[in-house]
C-alpha positions in Angstrom: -7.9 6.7 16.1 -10.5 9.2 14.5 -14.0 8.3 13.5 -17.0 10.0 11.7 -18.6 9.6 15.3 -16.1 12.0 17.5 -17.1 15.7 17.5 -15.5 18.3 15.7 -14.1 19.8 18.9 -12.7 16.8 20.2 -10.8 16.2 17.0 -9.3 19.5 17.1 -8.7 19.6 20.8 -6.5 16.0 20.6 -4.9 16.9 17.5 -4.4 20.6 16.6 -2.7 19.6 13.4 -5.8 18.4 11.7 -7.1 21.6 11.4 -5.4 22.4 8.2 -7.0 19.2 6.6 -10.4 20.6 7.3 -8.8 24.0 5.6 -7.5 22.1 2.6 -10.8 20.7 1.9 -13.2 23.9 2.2 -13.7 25.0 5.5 -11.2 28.0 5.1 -11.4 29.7 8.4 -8.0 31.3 10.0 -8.7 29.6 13.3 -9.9 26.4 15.1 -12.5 28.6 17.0 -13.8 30.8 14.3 -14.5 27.1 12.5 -15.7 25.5 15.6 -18.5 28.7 15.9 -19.9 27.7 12.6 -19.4 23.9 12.3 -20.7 23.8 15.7 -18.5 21.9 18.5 -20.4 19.2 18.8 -21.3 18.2 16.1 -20.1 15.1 14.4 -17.6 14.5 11.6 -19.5 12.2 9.6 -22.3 14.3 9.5 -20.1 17.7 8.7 -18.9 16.1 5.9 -22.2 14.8 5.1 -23.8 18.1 4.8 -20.7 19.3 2.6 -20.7 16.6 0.3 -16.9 15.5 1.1 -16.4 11.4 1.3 -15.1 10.0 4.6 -13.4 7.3 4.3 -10.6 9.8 2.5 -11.0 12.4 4.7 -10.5 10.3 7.5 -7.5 9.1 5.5 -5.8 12.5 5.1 -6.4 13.2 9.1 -4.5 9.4 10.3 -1.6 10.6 7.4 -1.4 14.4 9.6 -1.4 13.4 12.5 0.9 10.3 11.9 3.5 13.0 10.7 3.1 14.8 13.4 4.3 12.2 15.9 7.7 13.1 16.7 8.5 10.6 19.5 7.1 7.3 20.4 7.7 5.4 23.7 8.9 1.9 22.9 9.8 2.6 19.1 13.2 3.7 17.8 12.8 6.9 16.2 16.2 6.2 14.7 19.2 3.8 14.7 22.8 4.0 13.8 23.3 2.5 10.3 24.2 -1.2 10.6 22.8 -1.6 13.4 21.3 -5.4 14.1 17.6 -4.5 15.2 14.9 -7.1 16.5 12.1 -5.8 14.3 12.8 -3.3 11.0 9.8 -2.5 8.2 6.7 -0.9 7.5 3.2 -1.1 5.9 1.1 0.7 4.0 -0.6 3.8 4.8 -4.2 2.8 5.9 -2.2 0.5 8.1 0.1 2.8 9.7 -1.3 3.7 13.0 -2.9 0.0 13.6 0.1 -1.7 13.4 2.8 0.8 14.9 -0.1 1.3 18.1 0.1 -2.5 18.2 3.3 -2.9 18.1 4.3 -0.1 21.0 1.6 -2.7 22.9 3.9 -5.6 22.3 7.0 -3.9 23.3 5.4 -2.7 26.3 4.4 -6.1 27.7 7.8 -7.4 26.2 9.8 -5.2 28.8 7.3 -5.9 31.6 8.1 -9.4 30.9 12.0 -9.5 30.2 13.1 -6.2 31.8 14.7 -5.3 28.9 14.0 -3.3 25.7 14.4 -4.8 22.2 15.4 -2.6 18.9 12.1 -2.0 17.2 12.2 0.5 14.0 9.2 1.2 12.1 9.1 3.5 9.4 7.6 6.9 9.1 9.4 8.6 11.8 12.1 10.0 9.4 9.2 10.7 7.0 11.0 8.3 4.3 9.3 6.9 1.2 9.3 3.6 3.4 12.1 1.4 1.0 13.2 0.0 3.7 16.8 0.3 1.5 18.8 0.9 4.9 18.1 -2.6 6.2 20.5 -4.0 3.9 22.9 -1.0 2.4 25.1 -3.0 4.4 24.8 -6.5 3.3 26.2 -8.0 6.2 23.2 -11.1 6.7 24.5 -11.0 10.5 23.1 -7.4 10.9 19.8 -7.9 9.1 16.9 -7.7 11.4 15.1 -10.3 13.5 12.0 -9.8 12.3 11.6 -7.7 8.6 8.7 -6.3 7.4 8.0 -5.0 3.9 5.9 -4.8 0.6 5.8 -4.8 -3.0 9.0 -5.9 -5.6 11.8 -4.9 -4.0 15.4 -5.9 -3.5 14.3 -8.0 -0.9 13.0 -10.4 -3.5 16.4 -10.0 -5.7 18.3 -12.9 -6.4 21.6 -11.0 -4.3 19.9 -11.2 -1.5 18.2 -14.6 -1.7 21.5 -15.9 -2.5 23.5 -14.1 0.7 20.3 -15.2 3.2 20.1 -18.9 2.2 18.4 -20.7 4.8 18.5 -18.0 7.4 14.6 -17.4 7.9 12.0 -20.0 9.2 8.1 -20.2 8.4 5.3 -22.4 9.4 3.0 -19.2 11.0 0.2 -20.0 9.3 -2.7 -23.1 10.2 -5.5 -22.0 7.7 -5.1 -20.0 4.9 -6.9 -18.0 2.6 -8.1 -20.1 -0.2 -8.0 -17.4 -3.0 -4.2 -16.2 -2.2 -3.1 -20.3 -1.8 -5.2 -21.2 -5.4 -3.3 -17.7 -7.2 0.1 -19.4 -5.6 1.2 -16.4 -3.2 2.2 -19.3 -0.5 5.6 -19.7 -0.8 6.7 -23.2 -1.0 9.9 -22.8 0.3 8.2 -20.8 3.4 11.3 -18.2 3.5 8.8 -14.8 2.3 5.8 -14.8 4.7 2.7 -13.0 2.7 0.7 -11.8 5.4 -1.9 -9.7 2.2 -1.9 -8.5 -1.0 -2.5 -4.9 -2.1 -4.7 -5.8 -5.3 -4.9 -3.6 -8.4 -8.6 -3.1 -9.3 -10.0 -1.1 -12.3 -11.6 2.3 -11.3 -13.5 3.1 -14.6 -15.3 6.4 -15.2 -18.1 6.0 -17.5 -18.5 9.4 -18.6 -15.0 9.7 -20.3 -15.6 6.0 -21.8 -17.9 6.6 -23.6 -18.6 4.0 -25.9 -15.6 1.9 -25.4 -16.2 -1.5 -23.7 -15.5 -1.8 -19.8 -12.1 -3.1 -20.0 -12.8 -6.4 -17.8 -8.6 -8.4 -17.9 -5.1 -7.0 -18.0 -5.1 -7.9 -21.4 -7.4 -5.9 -22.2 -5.4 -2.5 -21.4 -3.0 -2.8 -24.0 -6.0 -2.5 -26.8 -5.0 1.0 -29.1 -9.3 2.1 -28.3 -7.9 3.2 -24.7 -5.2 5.3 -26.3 -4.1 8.0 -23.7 -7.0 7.3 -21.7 -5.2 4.9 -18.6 -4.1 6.6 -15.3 -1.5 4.4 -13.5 -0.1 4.8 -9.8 2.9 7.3 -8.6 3.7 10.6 -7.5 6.9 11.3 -9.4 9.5 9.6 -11.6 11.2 7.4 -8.6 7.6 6.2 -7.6 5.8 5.4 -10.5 4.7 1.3 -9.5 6.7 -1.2 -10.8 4.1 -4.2 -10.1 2.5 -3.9 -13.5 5.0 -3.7 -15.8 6.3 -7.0 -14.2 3.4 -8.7 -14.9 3.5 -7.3 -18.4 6.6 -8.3 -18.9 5.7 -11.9 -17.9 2.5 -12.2 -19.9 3.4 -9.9 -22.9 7.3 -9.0 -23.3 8.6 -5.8 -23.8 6.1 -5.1 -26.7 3.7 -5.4 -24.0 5.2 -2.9 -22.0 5.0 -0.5 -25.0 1.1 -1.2 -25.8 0.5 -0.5 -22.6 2.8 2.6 -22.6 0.9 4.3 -25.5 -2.7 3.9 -23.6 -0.8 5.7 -20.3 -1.6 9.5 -19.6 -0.5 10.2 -16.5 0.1 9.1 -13.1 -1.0 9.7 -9.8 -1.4 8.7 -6.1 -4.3 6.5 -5.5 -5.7 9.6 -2.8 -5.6 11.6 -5.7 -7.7 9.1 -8.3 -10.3 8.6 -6.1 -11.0 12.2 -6.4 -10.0 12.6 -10.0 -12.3 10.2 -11.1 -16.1 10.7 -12.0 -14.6 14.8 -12.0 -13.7 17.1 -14.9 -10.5 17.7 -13.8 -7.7 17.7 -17.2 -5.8 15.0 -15.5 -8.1 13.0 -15.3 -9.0 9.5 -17.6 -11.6 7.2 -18.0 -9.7 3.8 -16.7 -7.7 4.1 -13.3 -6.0 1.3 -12.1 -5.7 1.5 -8.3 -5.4 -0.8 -5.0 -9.3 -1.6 -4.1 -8.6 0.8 -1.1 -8.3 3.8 -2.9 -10.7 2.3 -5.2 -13.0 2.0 -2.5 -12.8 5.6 -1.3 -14.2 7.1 -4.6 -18.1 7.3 -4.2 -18.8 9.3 -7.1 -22.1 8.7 -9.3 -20.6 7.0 -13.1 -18.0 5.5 -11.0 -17.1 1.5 -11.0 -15.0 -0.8 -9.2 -14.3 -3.7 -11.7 -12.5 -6.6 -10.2 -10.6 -8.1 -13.1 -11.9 -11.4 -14.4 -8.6 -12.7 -14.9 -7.5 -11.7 -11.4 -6.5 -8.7 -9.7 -2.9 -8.5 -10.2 -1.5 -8.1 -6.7 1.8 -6.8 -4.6 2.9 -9.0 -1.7 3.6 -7.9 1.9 5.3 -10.0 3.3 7.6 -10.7 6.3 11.0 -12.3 7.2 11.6 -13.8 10.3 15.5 -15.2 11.4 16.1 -18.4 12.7 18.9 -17.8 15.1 16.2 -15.0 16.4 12.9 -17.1 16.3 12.0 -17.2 19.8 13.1 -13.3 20.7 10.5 -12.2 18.4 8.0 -14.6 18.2 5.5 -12.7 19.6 5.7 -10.2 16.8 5.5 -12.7 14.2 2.7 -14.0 15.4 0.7 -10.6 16.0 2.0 -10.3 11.6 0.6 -13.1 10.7 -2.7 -13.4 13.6 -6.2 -12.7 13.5 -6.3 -9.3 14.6 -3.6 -8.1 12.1 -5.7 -9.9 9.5 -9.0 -8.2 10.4 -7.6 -4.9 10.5 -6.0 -5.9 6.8 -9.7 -6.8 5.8 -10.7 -3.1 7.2 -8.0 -1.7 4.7 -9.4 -3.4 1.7 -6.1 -5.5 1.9 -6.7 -9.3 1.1 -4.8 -11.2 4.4 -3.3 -14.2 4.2 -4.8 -15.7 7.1 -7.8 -18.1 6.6 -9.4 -18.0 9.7 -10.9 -14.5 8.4 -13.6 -13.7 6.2 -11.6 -11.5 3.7 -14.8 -10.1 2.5 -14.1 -10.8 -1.1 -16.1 -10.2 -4.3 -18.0 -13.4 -5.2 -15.5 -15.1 -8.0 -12.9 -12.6 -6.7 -9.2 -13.9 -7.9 -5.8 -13.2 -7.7 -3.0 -12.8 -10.4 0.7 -13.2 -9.0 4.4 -13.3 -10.5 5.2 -16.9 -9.2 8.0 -18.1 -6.8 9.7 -19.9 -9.9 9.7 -16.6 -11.4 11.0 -14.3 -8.5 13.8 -17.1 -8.0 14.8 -17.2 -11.6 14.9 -13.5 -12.3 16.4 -10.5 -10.7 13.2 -9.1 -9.7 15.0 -5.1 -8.8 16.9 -5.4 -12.1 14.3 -6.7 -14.3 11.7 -3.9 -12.8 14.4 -1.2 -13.9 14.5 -2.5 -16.7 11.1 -2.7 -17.5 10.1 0.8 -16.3 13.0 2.3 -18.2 11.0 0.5 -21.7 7.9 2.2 -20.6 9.6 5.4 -20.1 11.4 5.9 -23.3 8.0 4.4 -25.2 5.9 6.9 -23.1 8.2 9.6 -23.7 8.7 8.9 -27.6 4.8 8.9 -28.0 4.0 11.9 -26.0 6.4 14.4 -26.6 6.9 17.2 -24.4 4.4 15.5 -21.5 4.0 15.3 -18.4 3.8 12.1 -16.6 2.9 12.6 -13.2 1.1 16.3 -13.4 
């Protein structure tokens, strides 16, 4: 893993590939020595990008993403599988959690061959660079071939009532002693212990105070759908196909479509949460004055006029979450528990990502809480349906009110 603490030319030595990081953010030199000569070679990250004013936390972000892309081939990991295939372990996580988990896991299979003599079928994603949907776990819809242990995040059809209905009483629970209090009081522990949450990605509000102006501090979800922050919202995604369907769900719940639509009209564009950390607090045209983003990204934005505002209502939040087969319990037990363990949960604090286990301090806000869909809801509504649905009102509201734009710039 990088750190501010290595030296510049012992970053560049172990991973050529980060050189064009330090290119895309300044240091525009043709080659790793004519940079080394002036940044000196041993000198240390955090104080290079002290000197040039750049924030590490996201540097170091952009680095882990490079050089995760440029791992082509991985010891104990698939790096592909045959569609249908019955794997022991299938998913992902998010990006800040990328290299902890997949160096982890490679640990596990390692001591799990030394042990058995064999090799299980572990896939995690990234190696196909994919935008990690996880879809090809279940094109097939066979429940025999679904994976031992699955690992995913957010509203997807993994939470539809199809599949629900097709895995009835195939997945077991119970991984959890102590949990944490503020996820248990919002209601994220399932009651039918099927959908493990091991965190929450929570939605904080990222507000520049330059472009606000006079308007209050929007403090609830409520809140954002008042006409005084009329094109002046910035919401998550890269394109079309990735704009976040988390909030319009909650919308939905709390406000109906007409929510959907007041909230549509204060929208003016969206982008990746890398990318609103360093819009915000700027003069850039894309820019707005409210951003809401996950408290990591939130967290990497360090910018003078710049605040965090945890929601008083709650920060609305997207589950990650495993499943874990009873027929396969005991084969991958020791992956479950590493999911839902202490050092998982620590490195989940580390990402800004509240865990799910109690037996960390999640590092919390004091009167930090937590807004979440409901299991009644998720088992009484097609959640992939009803989030098409709901992103398709926002789009022809957005679309009617700003004719001609540009969503995601």
């Amino acid at each position: 893993m990088i750190t501010g603490t290595m030296k510049v030319r012992e970053i560049l030595e172990h991973y050529p590939e980060s050189f064009e990081v330090f290119r895309s953010n300044g240091f525009d030199y043709e080659r790793p020595e004519d940079f080394l000569k002036v940044a000196g070679p041993d000198t240390m990250l955090r104080t290079l990008l002290y000197v040039r004013g750049i924030n590490q936390e996201l540097f170091l972000y952009h680095l882990d993403n490079v050089v995760l892309k440029a791992e082509a081939e991985r010891q104990h990991l698939l790096e592909d599988f045959e569609p249908g295939e019955k794997l022991d372990f299938y998913g992902n996580t998010i990006c800040p959690m990328k290299f902890t988990f997949r160096d982890a896991l490679e640990e596990i299979e390692r001591e799990y061959r030394k042990q058995h003599g064999v090799s299980r079928k572990c896939y995690l994603e990234f190696g196909k660079m994919t935008d990690d949907t996880c879809e090809e776990a279940w094109d097939h819809g066979d429940p025999e071939k679904f994976p031992g242990v699955f690992f995913s995040k957010e509203f997807n059809e993994y939470l539809g009532l199809d599949f629900q209905k097709k895995m009835k009483g195939m997945f077991t629970g119970g991984f959890y002693d102590k949990v944490n209090p503020a996820l248990m009081e919002a209601g994220l522990c399932d009651p039918e212990d099927v959908y493990q949450v091991y965190g929450v990605m929570a939605e904080t509000f990222l507000i520049d105070k330059k472009r606000l102006g006079d308007l209050p501090v929007p403090r609830t979800l409520e809140a954002l759908l008042d006409p005084i922050y009329e094109n002046n919202i910035i919401i998550f995604g890269k394109d079309r196909e990735t704009i976040s369907n988390a909030l319009f769900l909650y919308f939905y719940k709390e406000y109906g479509e007409e929510g959907i639509r007041k909230f549509a009209r204060n929208v003016k564009h969206a982008l990746h949460g890398s990318v609103m950390s360093k819009t915000a607090g700027s003069n850039r045209s894309e820019g707005g004055a409210v951003y809401l983003v996950s408290w990591f990204f939130a967290q990497t934005c360090v910018r003078e006029d710049v605040e965090i505002v945890w929601p008083d209502d709650g920060a609305i939040t997207l589950p990650m979450y495993m499943l874990v087969r009873k027929d396969d319990a005991e084969r991958v037990k020791d992956i479950a528990d590493y999911i839902a363990g202490r050092e998982f949960a620590e490195a989940c604090v580390k990402a800004y990502t509240p865990p799910m286990n109690g037996e960390v301090d999640a590092k919390l806000p004091p009167g930090a809480g937590f807004q979440w869909l409901g299991w009644d809801f998720i088992r009484s509504h097609d959640i992939p349906s009803l989030a098409e649905h709901c992103l398709e009102v926002f789009w022809q509201e957005w679309e009617r009110l700003h004719p001609g734009g540009v969503l995601c710039p």
